[in-house]
N, C-alpha and C positions, 0 to 999 in steps of 0.2 A: 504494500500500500504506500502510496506519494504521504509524503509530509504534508502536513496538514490539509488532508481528503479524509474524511472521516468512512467509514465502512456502511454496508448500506445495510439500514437498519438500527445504526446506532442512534440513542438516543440523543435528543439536543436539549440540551439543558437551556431553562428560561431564566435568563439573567436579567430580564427585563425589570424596570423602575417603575412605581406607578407616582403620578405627580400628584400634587394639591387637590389638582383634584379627582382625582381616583382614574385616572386616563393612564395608558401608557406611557412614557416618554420614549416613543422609538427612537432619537434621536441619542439618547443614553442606552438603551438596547444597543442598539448599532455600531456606538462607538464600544460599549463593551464587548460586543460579539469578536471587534476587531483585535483588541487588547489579547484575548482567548485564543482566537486561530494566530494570533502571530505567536504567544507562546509555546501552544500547541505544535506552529511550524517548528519552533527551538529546536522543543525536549525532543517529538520525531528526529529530526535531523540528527541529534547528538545519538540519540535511540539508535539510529542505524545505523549509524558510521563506528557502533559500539565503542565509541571513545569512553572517559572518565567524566566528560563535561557535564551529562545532567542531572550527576548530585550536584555538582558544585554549581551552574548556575542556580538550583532550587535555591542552594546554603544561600548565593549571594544575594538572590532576589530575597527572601525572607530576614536575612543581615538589614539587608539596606531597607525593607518596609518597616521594621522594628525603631531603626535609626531616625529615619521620618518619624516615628510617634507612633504609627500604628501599633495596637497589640497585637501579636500576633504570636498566639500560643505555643508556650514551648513543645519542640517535641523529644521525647523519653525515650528513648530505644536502646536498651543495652543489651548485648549479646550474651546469652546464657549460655554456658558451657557446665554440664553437671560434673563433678573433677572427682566421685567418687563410683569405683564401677560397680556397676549390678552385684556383682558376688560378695560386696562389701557393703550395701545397703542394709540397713536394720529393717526385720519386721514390723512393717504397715502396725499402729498401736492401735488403731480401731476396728470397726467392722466395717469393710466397704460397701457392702447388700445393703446395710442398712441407711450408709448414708446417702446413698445414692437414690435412696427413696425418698430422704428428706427433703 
């Protein structure tokens, strides 16, 4: 699939504004739809050429809207590695039938 040509079928998400007075603002639509497929073009692009670029534009694009003021929640993600093996694990201290009902 081309960068930014979306697959037929997918959904399109409605980013549309509604104004004062309860109307549309296509105009704000519009200009955000553009915002969307240009980034959209990016990350594909970066996507396909399987470079390392689209964590790091995400990081710099979300750096930089934070920097501007926006909130923009943090994200958590730490890689679990369990460091103890199976044969060394302690028996489970409850009953799992039963919790698994609860």
């Amino acid at each position: 699939m081309e960068p930014g040509k979306k697959a037929q079928g997918d959904a399109q998400a409605n980013y549309s504004r509604k104004n004062s007075s309860g109307l549309e603002d296509n105009n704000s639509h519009n200009e955000t739809q553009k915002w969307l497929d240009s980034m959209e073009y990016m990350l594909e692009s970066a996507l396909k050429n399987r470079t390392s670029e689209a964590p790091l534009l995400v990081e710099r694009l979300i750096e930089r809207l934070r920097d501007s003021g926006l909130k923009v929640p943090s994200i958590v993600n730490t890689p679990y590695i369990n460091t103890i093996p199976d044969e060394k694990e302690p028996p489970y201290p409850g009953d799992r039938e039963i919790e698994r009902r609860i």
